[in-house]
VEXBA-694844 format. One record per atom (N, C-alpha, C): residue in one letter; x, y, z. Coordinates in steps of 0.02 Angstrom, whole numbers, plus 32768, in hexadecimal, padded with zeros to 4 digits. Last residue first. Example, Ala and Ser with C-alpha at 12.3 -4.5 7.8 and 13.67 -1.06 7.14 Angstrom:
S82827F908162/S82AC7FCB8165/S82858002818A/A82947EE48186/A82677F1F8186/A82947F5B8186/
This chain:
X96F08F188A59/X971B8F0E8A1E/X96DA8F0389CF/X96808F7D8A90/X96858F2D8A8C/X96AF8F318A4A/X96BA8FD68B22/X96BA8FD58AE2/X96C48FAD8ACF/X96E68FE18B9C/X96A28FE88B94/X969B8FE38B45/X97538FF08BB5/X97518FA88BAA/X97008FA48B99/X978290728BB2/X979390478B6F/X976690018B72/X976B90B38C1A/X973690A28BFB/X9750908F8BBC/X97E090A38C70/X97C690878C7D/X977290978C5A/X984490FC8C09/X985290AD8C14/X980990888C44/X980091788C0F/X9808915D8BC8/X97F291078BDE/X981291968C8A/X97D5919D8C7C/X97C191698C40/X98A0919C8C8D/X9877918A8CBA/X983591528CA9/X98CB92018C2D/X98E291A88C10/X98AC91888C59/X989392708C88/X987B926A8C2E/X989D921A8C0B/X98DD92698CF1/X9898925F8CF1/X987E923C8CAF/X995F92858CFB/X9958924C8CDB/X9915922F8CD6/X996F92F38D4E/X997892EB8D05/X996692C48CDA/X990292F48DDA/X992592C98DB8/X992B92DB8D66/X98EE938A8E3E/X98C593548E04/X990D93268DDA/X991593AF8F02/X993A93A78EA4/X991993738E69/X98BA93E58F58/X98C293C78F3A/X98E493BF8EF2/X990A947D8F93/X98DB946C8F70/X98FC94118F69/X996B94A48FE8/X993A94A2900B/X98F794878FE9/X99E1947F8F85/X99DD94478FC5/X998C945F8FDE/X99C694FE8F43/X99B194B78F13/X99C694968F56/X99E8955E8F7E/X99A995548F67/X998595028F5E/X9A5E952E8FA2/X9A3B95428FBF/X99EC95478FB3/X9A8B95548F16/X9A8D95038F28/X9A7D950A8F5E/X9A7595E08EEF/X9A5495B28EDD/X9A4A955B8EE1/X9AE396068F4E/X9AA296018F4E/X9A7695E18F35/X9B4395C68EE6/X9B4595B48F20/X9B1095B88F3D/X9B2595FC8E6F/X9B3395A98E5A/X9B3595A88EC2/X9B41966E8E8E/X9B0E96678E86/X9B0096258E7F/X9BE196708E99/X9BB396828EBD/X9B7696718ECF/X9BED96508E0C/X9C0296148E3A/X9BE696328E69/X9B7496838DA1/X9BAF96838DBA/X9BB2964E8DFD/X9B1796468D01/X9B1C96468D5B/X9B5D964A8D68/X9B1E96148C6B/X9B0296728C93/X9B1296718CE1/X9B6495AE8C5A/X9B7795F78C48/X9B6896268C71/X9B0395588CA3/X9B5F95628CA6/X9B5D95818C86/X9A8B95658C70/X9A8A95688CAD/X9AF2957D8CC0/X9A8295458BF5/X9A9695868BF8/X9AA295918C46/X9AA094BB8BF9/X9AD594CF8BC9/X9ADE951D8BF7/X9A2A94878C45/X9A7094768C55/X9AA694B58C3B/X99C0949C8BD5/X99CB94C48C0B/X9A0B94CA8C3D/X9A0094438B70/X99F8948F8B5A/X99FD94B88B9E/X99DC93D28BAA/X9A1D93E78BA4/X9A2A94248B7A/X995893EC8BC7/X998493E58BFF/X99C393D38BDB/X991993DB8B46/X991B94218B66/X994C94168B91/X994B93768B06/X9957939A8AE5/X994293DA8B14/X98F093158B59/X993793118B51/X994493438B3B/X986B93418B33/X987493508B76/X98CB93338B83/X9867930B8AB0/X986093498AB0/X987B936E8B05/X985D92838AB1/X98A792A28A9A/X98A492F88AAA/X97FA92668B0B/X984192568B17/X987A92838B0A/X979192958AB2/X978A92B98AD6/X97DC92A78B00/X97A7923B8A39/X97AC928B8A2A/X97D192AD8A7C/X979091BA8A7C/X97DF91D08A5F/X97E692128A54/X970B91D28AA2/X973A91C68AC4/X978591E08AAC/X96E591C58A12/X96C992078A45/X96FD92158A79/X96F1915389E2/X971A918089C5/X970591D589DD/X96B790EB8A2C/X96F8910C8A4F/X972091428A0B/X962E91108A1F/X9646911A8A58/X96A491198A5F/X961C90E18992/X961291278999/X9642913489E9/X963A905B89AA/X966E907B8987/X965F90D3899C/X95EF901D8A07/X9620902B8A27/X9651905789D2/X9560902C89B3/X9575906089E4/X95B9905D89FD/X957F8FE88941/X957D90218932/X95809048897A/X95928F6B8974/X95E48F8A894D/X95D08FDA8945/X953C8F4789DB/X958B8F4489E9/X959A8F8489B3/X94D98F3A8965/X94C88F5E899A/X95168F8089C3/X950A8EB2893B/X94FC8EFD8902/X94EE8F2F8931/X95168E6989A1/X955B8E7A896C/X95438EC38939/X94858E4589B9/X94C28E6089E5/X95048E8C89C1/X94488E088945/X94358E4E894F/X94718E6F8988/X949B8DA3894B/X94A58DB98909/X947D8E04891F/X94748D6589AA/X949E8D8089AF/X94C08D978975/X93DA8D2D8987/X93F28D6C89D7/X943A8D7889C4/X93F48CD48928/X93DC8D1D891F/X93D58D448953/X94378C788966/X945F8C8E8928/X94438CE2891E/X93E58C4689B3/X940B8C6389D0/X94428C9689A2/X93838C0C8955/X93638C3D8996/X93AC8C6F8987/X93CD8B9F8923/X93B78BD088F4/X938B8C0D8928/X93F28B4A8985/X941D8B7E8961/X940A8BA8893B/X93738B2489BF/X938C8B5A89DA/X93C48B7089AC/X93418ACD893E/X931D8B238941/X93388B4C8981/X93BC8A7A893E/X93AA8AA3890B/X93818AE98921/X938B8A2889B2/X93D28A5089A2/X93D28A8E8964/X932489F48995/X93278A2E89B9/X935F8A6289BF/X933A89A58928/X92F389EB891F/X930C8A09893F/X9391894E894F/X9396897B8925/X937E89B2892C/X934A891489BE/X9386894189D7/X93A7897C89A3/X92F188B68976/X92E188FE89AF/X9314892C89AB/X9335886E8925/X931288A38909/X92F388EA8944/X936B8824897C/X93A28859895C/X935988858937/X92F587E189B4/X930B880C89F9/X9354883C89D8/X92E08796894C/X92B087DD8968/X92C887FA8994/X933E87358952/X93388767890E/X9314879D893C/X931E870389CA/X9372872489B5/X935987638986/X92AA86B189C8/X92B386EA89E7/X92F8872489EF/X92D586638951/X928F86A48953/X928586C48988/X932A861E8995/X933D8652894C/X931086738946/X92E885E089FF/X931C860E8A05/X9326864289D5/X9295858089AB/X927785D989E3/X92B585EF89E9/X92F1853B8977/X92C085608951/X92A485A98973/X931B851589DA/X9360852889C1/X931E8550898F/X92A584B88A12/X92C284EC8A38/X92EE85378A21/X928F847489C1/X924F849489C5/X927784D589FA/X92F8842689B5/X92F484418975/X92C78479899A/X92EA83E88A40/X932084118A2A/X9303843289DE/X927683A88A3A/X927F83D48A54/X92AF83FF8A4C/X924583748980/X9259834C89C7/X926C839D89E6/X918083698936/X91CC837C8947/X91FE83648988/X910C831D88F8/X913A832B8936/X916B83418930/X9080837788AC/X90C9835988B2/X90DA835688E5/X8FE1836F886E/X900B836A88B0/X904F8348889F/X8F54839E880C/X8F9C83848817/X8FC8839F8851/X8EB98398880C/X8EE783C1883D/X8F28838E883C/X8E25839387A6/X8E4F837687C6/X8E8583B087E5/X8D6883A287D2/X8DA683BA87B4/X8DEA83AF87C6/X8D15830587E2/X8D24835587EF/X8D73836A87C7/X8CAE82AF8774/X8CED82B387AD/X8CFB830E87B3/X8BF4829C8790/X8C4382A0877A/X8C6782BE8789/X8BB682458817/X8BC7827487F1/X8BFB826887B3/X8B59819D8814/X8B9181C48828/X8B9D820987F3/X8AFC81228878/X8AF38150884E/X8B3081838856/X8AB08088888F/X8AE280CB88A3/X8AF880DF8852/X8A1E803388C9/X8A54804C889F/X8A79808B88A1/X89BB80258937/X89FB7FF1892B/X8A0E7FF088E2/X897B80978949/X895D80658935/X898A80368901/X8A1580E6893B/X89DB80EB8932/X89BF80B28911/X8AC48139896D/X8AA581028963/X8A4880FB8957/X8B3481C38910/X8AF681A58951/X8AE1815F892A/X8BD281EA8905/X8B9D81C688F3/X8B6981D78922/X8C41826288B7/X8C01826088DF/X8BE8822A88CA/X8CF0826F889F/X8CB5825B88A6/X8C82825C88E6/X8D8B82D7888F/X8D4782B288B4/X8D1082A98895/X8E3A82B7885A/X8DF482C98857/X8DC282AC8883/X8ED282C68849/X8EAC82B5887A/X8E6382D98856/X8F758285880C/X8F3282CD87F5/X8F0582A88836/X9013829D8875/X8FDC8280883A/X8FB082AF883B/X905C824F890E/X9050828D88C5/X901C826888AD/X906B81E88967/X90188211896D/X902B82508934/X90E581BD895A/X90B781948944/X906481B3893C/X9148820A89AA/X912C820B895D/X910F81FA893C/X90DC82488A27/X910B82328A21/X9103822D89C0/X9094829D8AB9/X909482928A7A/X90D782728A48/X904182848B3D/X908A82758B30/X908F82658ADB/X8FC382948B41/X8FDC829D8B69/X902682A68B6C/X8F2782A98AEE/X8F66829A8AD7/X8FA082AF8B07/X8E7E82A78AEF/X8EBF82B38AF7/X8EFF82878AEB/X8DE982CE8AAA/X8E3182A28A87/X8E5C82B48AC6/X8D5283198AB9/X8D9483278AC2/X8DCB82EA8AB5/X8CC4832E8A7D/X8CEB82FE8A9C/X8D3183178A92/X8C0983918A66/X8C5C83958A6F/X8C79834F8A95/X8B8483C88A25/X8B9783878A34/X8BEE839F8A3E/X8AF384378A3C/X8B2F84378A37/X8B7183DF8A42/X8A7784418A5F/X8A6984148A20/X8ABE84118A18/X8A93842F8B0B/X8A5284468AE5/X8A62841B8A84/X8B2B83F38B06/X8B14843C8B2A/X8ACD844C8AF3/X8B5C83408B1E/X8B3F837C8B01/X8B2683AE8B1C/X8BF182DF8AFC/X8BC9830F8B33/X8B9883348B0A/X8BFD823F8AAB/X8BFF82A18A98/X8BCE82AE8AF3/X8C5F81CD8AA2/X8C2D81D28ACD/X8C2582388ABF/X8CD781888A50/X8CCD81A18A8C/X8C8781DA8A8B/X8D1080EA89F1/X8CDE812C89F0/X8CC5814B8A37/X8DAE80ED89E0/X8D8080CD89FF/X8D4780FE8A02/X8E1481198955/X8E018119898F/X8DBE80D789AA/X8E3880DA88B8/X8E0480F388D9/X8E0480E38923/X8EB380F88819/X8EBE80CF8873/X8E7C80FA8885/X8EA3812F87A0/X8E9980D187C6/X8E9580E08809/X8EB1819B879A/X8E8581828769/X8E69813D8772/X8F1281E787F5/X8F1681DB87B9/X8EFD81A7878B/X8E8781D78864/X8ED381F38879/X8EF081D48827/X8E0581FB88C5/X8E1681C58899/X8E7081F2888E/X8D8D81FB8935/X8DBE81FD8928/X8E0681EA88FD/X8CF881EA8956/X8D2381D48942/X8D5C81F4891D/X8C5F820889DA/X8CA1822D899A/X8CDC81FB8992/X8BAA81F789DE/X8BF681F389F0/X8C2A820C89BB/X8B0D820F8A29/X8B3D820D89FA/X8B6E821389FC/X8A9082228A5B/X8ABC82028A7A/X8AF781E78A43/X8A0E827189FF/X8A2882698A36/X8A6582328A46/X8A1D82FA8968/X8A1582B5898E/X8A2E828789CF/X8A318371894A/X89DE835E8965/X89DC83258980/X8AC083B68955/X8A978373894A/X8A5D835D8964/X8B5F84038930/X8B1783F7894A/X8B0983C78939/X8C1283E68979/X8BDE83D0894A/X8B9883F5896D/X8CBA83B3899D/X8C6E83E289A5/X8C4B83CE8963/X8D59837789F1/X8D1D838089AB/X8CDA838889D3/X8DE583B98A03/X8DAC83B28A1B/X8D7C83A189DB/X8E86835F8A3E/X8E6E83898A08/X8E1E83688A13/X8F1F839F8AA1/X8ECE837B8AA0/X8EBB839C8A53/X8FBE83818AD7/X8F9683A08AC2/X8F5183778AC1/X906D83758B34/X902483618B31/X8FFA839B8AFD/X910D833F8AFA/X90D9837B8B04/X909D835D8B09/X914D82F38AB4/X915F82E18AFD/X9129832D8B15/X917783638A24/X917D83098A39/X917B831D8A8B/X912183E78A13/X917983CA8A0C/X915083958A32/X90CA84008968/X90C983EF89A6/X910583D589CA/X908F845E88E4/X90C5842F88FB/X90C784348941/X8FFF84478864/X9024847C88C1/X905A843088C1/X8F7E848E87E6/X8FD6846B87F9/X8FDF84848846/X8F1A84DB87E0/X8F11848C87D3/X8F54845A87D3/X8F3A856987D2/X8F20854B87F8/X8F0B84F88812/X8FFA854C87EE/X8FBE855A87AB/X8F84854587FB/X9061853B8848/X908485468801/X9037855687BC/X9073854888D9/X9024855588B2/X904D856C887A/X90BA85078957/X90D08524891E/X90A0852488DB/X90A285088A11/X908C84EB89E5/X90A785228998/X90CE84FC8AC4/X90E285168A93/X90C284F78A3D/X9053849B8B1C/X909C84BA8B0B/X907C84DC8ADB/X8FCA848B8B33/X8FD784C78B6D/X903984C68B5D/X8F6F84858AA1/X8F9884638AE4/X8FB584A58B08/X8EE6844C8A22/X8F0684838A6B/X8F3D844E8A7D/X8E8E844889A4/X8EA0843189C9/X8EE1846489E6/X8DEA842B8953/X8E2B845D8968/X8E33843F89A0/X8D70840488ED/X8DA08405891B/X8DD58420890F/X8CAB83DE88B4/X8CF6841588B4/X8D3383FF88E1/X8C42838C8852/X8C6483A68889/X8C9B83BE8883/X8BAB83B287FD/X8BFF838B8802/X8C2B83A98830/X8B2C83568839/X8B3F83808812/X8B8B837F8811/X8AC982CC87ED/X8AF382EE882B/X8B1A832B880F/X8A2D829287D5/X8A5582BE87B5/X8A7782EA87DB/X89D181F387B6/X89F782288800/X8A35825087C9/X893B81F58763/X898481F78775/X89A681FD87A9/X88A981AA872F/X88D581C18767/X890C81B78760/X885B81AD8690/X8897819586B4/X889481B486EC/X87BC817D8649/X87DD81A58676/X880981968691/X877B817A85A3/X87AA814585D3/X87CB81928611/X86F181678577/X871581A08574/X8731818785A3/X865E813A84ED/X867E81258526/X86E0814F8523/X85CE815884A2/X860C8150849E/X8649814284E3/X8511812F84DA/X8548815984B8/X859B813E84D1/X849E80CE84B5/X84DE80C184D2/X850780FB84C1/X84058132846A/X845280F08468/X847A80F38491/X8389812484E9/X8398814784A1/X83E98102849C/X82EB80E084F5/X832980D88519/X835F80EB84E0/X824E81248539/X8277810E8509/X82C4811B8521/X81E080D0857D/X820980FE859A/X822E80DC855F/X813280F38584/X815B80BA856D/X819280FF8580/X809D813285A2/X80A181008591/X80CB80B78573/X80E181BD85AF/X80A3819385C9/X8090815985D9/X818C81AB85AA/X814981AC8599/X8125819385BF/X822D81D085E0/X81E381AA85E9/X81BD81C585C6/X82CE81B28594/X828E81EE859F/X825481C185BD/X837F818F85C6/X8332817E85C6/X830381AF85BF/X842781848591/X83E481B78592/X839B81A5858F/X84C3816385D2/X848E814A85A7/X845A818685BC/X8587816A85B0/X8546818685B8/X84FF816D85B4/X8616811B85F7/X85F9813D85CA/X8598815485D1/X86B58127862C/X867E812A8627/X8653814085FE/X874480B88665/X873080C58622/X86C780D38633/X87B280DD86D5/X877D80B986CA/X877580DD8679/X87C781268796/X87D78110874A/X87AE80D9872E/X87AD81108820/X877E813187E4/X879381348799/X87F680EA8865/X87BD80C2885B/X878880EA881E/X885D8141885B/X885B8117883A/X882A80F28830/X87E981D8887E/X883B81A08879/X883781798859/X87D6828F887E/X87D9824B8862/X880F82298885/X876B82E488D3/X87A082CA88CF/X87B5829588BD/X86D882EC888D/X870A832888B8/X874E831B88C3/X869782D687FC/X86D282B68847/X86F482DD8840/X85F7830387C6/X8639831387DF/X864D82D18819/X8595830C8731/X85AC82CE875F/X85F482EC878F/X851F834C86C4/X8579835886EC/X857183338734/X84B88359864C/X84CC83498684/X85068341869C/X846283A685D0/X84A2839485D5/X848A83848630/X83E983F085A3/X840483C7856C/X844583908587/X835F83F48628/X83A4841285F6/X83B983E685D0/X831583B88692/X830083D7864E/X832883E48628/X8376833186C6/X8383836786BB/X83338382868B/X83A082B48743/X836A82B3871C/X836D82FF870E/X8431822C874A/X84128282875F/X83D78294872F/X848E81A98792/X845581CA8774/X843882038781/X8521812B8776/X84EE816787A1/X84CF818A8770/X856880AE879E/X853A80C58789/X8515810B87B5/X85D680108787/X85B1805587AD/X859B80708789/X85CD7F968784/X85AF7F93878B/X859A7FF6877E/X86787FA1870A/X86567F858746/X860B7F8B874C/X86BA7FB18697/X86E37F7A86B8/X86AC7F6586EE/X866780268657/X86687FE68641/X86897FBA867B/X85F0808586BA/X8639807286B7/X86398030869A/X8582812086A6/X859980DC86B0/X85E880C1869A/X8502819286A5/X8546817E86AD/X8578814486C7/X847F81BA866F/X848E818B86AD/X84EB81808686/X83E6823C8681/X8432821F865B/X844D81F18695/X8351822F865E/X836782218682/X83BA82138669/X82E482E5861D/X830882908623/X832D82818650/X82D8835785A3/X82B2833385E9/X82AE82F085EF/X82A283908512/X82C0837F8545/X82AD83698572/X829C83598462/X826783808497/X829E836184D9/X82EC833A83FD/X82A0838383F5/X82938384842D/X839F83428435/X83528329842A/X8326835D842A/X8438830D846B/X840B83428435/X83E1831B8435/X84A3830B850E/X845482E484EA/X8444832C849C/X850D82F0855D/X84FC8317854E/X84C982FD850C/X857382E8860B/X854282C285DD/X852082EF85C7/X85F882FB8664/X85B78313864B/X85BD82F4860B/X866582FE86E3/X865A82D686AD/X862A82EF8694/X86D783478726/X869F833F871D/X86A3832C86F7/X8745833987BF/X875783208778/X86FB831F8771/X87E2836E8826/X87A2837F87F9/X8795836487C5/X886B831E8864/X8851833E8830/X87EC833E8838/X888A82988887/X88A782BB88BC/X8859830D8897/X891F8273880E/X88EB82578849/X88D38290887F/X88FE82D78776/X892982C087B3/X88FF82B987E5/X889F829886E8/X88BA82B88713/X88DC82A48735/X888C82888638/X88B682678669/X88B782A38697/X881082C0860E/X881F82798614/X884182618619/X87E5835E8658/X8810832A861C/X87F682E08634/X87A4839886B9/X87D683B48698/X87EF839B8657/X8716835B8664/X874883948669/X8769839586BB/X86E482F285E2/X871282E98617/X8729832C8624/X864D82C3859D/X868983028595/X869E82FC85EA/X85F68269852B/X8603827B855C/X864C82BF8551/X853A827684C1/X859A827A84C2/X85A18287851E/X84BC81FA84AE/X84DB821784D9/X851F823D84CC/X849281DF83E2/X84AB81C9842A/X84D4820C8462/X83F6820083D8/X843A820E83B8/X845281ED83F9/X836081DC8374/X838481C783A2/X83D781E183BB/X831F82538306/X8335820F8313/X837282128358/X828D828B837F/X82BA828C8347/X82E7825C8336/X8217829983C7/X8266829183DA/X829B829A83B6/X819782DC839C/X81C882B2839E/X81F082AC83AC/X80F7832C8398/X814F833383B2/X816682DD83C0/X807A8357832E/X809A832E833F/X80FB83398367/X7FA883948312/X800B83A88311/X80378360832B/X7F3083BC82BE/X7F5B838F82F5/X7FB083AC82D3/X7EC5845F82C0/X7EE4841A829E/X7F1F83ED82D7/X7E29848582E9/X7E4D844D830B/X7E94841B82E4/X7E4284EC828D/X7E4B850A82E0/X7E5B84CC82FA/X7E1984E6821D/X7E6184CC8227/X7E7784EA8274/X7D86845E824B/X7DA1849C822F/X7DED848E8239/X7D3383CD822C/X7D6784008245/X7D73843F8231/X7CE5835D81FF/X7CBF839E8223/X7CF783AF823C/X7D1D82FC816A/X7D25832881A2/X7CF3835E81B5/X7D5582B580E1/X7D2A82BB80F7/X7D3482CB8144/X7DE282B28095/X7DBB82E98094/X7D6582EA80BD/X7DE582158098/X7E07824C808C/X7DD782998084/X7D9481C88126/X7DAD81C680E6/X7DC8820E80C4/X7DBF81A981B8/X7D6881B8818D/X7D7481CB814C/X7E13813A81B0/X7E13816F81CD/X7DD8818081B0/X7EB880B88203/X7E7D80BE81E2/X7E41811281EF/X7F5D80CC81B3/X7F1C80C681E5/X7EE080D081D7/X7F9A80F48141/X7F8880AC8154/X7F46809D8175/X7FBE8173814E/X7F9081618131/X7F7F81188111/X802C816A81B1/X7FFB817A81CB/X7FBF81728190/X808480CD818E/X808081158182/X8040812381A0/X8098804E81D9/X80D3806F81BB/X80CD80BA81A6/X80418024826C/X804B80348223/X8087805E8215/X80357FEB82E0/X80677FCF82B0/X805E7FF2826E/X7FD18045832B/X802A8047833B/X804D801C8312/X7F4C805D82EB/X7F648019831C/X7FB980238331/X7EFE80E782DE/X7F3580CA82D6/X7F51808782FF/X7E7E813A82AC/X7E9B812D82EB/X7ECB80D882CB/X7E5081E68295/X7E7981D08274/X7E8B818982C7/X7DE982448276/X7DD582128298/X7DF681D4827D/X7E1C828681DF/X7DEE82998213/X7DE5823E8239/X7E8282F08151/X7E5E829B8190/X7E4282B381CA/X7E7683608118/X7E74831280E0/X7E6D82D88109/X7E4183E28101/X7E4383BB8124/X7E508364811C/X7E85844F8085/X7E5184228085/X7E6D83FA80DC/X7ECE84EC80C7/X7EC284C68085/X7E9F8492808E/X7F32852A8135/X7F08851E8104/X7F0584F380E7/X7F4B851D81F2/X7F6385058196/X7F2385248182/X7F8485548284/X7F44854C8269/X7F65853A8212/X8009853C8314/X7FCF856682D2/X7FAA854982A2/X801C84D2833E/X805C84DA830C/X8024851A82ED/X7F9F8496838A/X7FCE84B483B3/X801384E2839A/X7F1A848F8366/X7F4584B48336/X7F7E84E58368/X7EDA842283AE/X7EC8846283C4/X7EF18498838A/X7F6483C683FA/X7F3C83CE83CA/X7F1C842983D5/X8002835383F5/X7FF1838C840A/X7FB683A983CC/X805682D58436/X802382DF83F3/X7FEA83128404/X80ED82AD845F/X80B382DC8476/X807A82CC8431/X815C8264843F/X814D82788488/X810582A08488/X816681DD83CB/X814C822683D4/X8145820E8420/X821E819A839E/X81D7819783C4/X81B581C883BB/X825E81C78303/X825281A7834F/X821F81A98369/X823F8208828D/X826C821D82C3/X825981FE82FE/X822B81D6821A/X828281CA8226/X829181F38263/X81B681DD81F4/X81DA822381E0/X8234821981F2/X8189816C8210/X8162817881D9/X81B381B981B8/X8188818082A9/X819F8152828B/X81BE8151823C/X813381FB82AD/X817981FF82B9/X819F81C58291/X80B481B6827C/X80CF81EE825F/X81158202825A/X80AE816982F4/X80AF813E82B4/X80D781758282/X809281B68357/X80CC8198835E/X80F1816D8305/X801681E98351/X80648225833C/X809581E28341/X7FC781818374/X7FBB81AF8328/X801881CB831C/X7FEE816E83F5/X8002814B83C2/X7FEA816F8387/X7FB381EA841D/X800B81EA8423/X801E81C083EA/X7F27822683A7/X7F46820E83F1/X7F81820783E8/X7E9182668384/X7EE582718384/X7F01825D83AF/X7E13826E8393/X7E1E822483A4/X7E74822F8394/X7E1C830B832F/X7DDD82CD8350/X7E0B82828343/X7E74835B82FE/X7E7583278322/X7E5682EC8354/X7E768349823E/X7E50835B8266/X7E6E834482AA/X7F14837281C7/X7EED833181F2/X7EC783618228/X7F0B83CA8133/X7F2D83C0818E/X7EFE838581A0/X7F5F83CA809D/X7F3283D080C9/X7F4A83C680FB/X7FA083F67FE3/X7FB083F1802E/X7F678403805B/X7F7883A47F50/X7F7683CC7F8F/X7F8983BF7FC8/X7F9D832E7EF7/X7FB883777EF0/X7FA583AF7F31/X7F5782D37F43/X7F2482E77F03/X7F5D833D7EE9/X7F8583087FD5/X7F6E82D17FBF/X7F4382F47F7B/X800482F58056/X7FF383158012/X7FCA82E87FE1/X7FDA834780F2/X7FE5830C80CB/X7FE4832B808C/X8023838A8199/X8009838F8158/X8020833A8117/X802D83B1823C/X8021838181FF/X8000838281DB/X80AB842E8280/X803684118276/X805D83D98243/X810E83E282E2/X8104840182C5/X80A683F7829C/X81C4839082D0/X817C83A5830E/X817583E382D7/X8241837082A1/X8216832982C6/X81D2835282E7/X825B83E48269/X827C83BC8254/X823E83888267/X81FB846682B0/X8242844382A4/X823283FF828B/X816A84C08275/X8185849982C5/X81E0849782C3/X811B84D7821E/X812884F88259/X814584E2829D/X80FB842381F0/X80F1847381E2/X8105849F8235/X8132838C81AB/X811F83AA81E9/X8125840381DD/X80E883378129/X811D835C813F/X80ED836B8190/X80CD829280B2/X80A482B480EE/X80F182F580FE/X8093823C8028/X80B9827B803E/X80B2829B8082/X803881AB803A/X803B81DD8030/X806E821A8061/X806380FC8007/X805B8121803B/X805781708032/X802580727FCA/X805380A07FD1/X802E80C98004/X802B7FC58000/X800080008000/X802D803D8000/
C-alpha cells in the first residue's frame, strides 16, 4: 500500500502541525480521537523516533487548505499515518482551529561525554565529568557508568547536559566511563544509545626537587654546580621539595649508579626536606650527586625526576692550604700597593706646595737682610774713620768717661744680627 507525502509545519525538523499531500494538495489532519500513538506512527514515518507529545487544538498555528483526515485512529504498527484507519479523505466537521500537531524526539543521538580537567589527572585533583544529550524535546534521566564495574550514578535534568563531580580523585576512580539517557513517557520510557566511552587516568605528578649542600670548613665554589671540598672535612647536602603527597622519601644518588638508602622526608605543611650527612669526607664521596622524590600509594611508588646535579671534589689539605695562602699573599701585595701608592701620591703634593712657598719667601728675605748687613758695615767703619781724625786726645779722654758711664753697643751688632737670622732662611 503506498503511502502519501506527509511534512511537519511550524515547528523543527521532528515537531510540528501535520500536513498531508494528497491529489497535489496540501491539508491538515482534524484532532478528533488524535492521540500519542497517532504521533508516534508519524515520527516513526518521519525518522524521528518516538513521539513525546501529540499536541492538538492548532497548537503549531492554524493551516490552510482542505482538511484531508478526521477521526484518525491508529493500531501502533502502521508504517505511515495514512495506513490507519480514518473517515476518509476529505470527509470532516473540523475547522483549522482544531488542526493536530506532533513532537518527537527526533532521531536518537547518542549521549557525548566530557572529562574536565582532562583525562589524565593528578591523584588527589578535581575531576567533572558531564553528560551531554541533543534532542526535540528535553527532560531526562542521565546515568554515568563504568565498564570494568558495577558503578553507577544518576541525575534527572530539564537541561541538555549533566556534570558528575569527584572532589578528590584516586585511584579507585580510574576507569573507562561512559554515558546513557532515559526519557519517560506516559506510557513507555525510551532508552536513547549507549554513548561513547572516555578512559580516566590517575597520576602522581612530583615535582622536582632541589639541593645544596653546606659544611662548616672552608669550601672552593669553581661554578654554581662545581665545589671542591678538602679531604677529612665534614659537610651535608639537603634535598627539598613540595608535595601534596603524604609520607615521602629522598634518594640520593651519586654519579648515575650508586643509590643511597631511601631516607624518610620531614615535612613543614606541603614543604618536604632530608639532610645526607657526611662526616669525614674522603675520595671516594667526589662525584655528581642528585635527589630524588618518591612516595609510596595504594602499593605503588612513585618518583620525581632527578634534581639538578652538584659535582664534588676532594682535595687533600695541604694543596687546600698552599691555595689559601696564595690568595691570601696575592691580596694582602695588592693592599699594600694601593696604599702605598695614594700616600705617596698625598705626600708628593704637600711638599711640592712647601718648596714653592720656601724659595720665594726665603729668597725675598735674605736679600733684605744682606742689604741691610752690608749697609750697617759700611757706616761703622765710616764712623770709626772720622771719629780718629776729628777728636783730640783730650777729648778721646772725656769722652771715655762718657763712654764707661754709658753702655758701649757692640760693633759687631750688624754680623750679630746677620749670623743669627741666617738660619731662618730655608736654603
Amino acid at each position: 500500500m503506498s503511502s502519501a507525502q506527509i511534512r511537519l509545519v511550524s515547528g523543527s525538523q521532528c515537531s510540528g502541525r501535520l500536513e498531508i499531500l494528497y491529489k497535489g494538495h496540501w491539508g491538515t489532519v482534524c484532532d478528533d480521537d488524535w492521540t500519542l500513538g497517532n504521533a508516534d506512527v508519524v515520527c516513526r514515518q518521519l525518522g524521528c523516533g518516538h513521539a513525546i507529545s501529540a499536541p492538538t487544538s492548532a497548537h503549531f498555528g492554524t493551516g490552510t487548505g482542505p482538511i484531508w483526515m478526521d477521526n484518525v485512529e491508529c493500531a501502533g504498527e502502521e508504517t505511515a499515518i495514512t495506513h490507519c484507519p480514518h473517515n476518509g479523505y476529505g470527509q470532516n466537521n473540523c475547522g483549522h482551529a482544531e488542526d493536530a500537531g506532533v513532537i518527537c524526539l527526533g532521531a536518537l543521538q547518542k549521549p557525548q561525554i566530557t572529562l574536565i580537567p582532562a583525562p589524565e589527572v593528578n591523584w588527589g585533583d578535581k575531576v567533572e565529568i558531564t553528560c551531554n544529550i541533543q534532542t526535540e524535546k528535553l527532560g531526562g534521566t542521565f546515568f554515568l557508568k563504568r565498564i570494568q564495574d558495577s558503578f553507577k550514578m544518576e541525575k534527572f535534568t530539564e537541561n541538555e547536559a549533566a556534570t558528575f563531580i569527584f572532589h578528590s580523585v584516586d585511584f579507585n576512580q580510574k576507569g573507562s566511563y561512559f554515558c546513557e539517557y532515559q526519557k519517560k513517557l506516559p506510557n513507555q520510557v525510551i532508552y536513547f544509545p549507549q554513548g561513547e566511552t572516555a578512559e580516566l587516568s590517575i597520576i602522581v605528578k612530583l615535582d622536582k626537587p632541589t639541593l645544596s649542600l653546606s659544611s662548616p670548613h672552608a669550601m672552593v665554589v669553581y661554578s654554581p654546580d662545581k665545589i671542591s671540598v678538602t679531604r677529612g672535612s665534614s659537610f651535608s647536602i639537603k634535598c627539598s621539595t613540595h608535595s601534596i603527597y603524604p609520607g615521602g622519601f629522598f634518594y640520593l644518588t651519586k654519579s648515575h649508579n650508586n643509590v643511597t638508602e631511601p631516607v624518610s622526608a620531614f615535612d613543614h605543611s606541603i614543604h618536604y626536606l632530608t639532610t645526607f650527612e657526611f662526616p669525614a669526607i674522603d675520595y671516594k664521596n667526589q662525584g655528581d650527586y642528585r635527589c630524588i622524590y618518591g612516595v609510596n600509594m595504594s602499593s605503588m611508588s612513585f618518583y620525581s625526576v632527578p634534581s639538578k646535579s652538584i659535582q664534588v671534589y676532594v682535595v687533600a689539605a695541604s694543596y687546600s692550604s698552599v691555595a689559601t695562602g696564595w690568595v691570601v699573599g696575592l691580596l694582602s701585595v695588592l693592599l699594600v700597593g694601593v696604599l702605598g701608592y695614594l700616600m705617596w701620591r698625598k705626600r708628593r703634593r704637600v711638599a711640592g706646595n712647601i718648596v714653592q712657598f720656601s724659595n720665594r719667601f726665603g729668597g725675598a728675605l735674605k736679600d733684605d737682610l744682606d742689604d741691610k748687613c752690608n749697609g750697617a758695615l759700611y757706616e761703622s767703619a765710616r764712623n770709626t774713620q772720622e771719629n780718629e781724625q776729628k777728636h783730640s786726645p783730650g777729648q778721646d779722654e772725656n769722652n771715655a768717661d762718657i763712654d764707661n758711664s754709658v753702655e758701649r753697643i757692640p760693633e759687631d751688632l750688624a754680623e750679630r744680627v746677620c749670623y743669627e737670622q741666617e738660619p731662618l732662611v730655608f736654603p
